[in-house]
N, C-alpha and C positions, 0 to 999 in steps of 0.2 A: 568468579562467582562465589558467595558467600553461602548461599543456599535459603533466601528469604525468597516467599512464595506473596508471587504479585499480589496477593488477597491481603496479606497482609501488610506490603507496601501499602495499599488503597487504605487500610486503616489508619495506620502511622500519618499519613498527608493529609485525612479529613481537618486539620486546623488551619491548614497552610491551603487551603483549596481559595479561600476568599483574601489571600493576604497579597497583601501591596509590595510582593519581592520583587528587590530588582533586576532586571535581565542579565547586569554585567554580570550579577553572583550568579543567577542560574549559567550560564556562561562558562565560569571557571568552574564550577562544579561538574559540568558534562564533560568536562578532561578526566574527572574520577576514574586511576583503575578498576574501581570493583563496579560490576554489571549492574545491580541493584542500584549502586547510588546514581549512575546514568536510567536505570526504567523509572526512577522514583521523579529525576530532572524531567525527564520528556513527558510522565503523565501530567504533570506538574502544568508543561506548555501547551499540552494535547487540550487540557480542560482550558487553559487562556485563550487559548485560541478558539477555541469553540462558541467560548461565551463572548469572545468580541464583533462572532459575526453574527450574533441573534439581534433582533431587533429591539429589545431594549435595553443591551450593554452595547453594543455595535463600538467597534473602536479600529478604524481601519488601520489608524497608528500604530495600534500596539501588535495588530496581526500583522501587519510588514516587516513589524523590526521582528516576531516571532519568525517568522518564513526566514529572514534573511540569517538569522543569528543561527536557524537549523540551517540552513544551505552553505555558511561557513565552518561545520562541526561534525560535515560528515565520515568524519574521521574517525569520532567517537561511536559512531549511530552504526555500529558493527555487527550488528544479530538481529535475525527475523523476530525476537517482540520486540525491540526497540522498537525495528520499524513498522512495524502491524498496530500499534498502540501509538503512533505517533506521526506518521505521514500524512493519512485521509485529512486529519484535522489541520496538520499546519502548512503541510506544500497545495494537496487538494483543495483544504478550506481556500486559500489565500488564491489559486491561479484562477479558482472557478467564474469569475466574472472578468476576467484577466485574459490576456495570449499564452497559451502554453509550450511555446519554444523547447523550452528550460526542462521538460519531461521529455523531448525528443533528444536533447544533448544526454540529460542523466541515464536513457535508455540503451546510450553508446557509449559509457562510460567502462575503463577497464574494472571500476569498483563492481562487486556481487552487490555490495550493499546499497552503492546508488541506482541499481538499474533495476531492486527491488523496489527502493524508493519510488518511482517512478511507476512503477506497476502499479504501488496500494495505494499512491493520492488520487490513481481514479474510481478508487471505492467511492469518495466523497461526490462525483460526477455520476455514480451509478445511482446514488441514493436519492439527485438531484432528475431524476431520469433521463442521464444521457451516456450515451456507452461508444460512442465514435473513437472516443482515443485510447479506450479499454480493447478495440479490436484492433486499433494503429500499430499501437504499442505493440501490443501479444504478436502479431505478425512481423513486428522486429526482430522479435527472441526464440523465431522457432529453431536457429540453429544453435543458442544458447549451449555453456558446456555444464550450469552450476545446475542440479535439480532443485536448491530453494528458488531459482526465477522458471523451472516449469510448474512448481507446485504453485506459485504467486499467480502467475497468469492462468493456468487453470483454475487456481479460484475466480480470478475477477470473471475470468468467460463464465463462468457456472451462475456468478452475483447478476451479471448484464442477463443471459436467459432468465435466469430464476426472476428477475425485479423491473426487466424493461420488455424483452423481446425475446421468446422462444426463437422466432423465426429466423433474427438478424443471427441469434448466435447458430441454429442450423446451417446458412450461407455463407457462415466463417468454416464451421466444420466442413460442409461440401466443396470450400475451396484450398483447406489447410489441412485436413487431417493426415493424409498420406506424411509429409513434413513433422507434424509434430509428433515432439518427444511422448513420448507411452504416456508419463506423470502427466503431461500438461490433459491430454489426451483423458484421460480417465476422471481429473478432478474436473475439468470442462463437462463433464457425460453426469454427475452426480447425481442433477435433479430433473435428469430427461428420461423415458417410461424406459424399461428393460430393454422393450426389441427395438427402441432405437439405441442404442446405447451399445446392444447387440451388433447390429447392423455396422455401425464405426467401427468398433475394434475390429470385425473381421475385415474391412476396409484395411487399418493399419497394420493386420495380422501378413495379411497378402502381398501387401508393400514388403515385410521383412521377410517375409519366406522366398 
């Protein structure tokens, strides 16, 4: 890490946000050792991809060779912003009208960083109002050992109540809470009223005592 602050990444790229680069170069450049020059690569494909699946750029080519070109580089894709700034749009954007197998292998992968992958492309599924593989998932990684995949999944459980269904994510909790990790546990509870929030922890307080 160099010490350049994504903000100003986002300034440096506004030229290059509309330009006609080619994938092979983004490609060799996401082998970059320095951090920066891989977050500057992936916003770079996070906004391509985004814009190939609005409906007046719509490019389903460009977002498959985007998806596949990420899913051979996650080698590079090593740190939670890489993949928080980067996944929703190009594995989420691309499986969402698609079979999603492919999050269920990444979600048993011995990488921290592909089974976080897999957690945050179903932000892009939450936004679209659907949260079934946001609770599939999470209920894979309750024996998880890495706290960045309990912090991941308790976000998305927190995004699915907060943006789809308070209730579905309660009947996750009344079935999982005991099991899950404190962190998943707590970031899941953010946006739910005190005394239920209450209520859980001393649930998983009980469990550890």
């Amino acid at each position: 890490m160099i010490g350049v602050k994504l903000s100003t990444i986002r300034t440096l790229l506004k030229p290059y946000q509309r330009a006609s680069l080619a994938l092979p170069d983004f490609e060799k450049a996401l082998a970059s050792p320095v951090h920066e020059h891989r977050l500057a690569i992936l916003a770079l494909l996070a906004d391509r991809a985004a814009r190939a699946q609005k409906p007046r750029t719509a490019d389903p080519a460009e977002l498959a060779a985007i998806y596949e070109l990420y899913l051979r580089n996650t080698a590079f894709i090593n740190n939670w912003d890489l993949i928080d700034g980067s996944a929703p749009q190009i594995v989420g954007g691309y499986l969402f009208d698609k079979p999603r197998d492919i999050l269920y292998e990444l979600i048993e992968s011995p990488s921290l960083w592909e089974r976080r992958i897999a957690l945050l492309a179903t932000l892009w599924f939450i936004a679209a109002g659907q949260s079934a593989d946001t609770y599939a998932l999470s209920a894979r990684v309750l024996n998880d050992k890495e706290d960045l995949i309990h912090k991941a999944s308790g976000w998305m459980l927190r995004e699915a109540g907060k943006r789809i269904s308070e209730d579905e994510l309660l009947a996750f909790l009344n079935q999982h809470t005991p099991a899950m990790p404190r962190t998943m546990l707590r970031y899941a509870l953010e946006r739910l009223p005190p005394d239920v929030r209450k209520q859980y922890l001393s649930i998983k307080r009980s469990v550890r005592d």
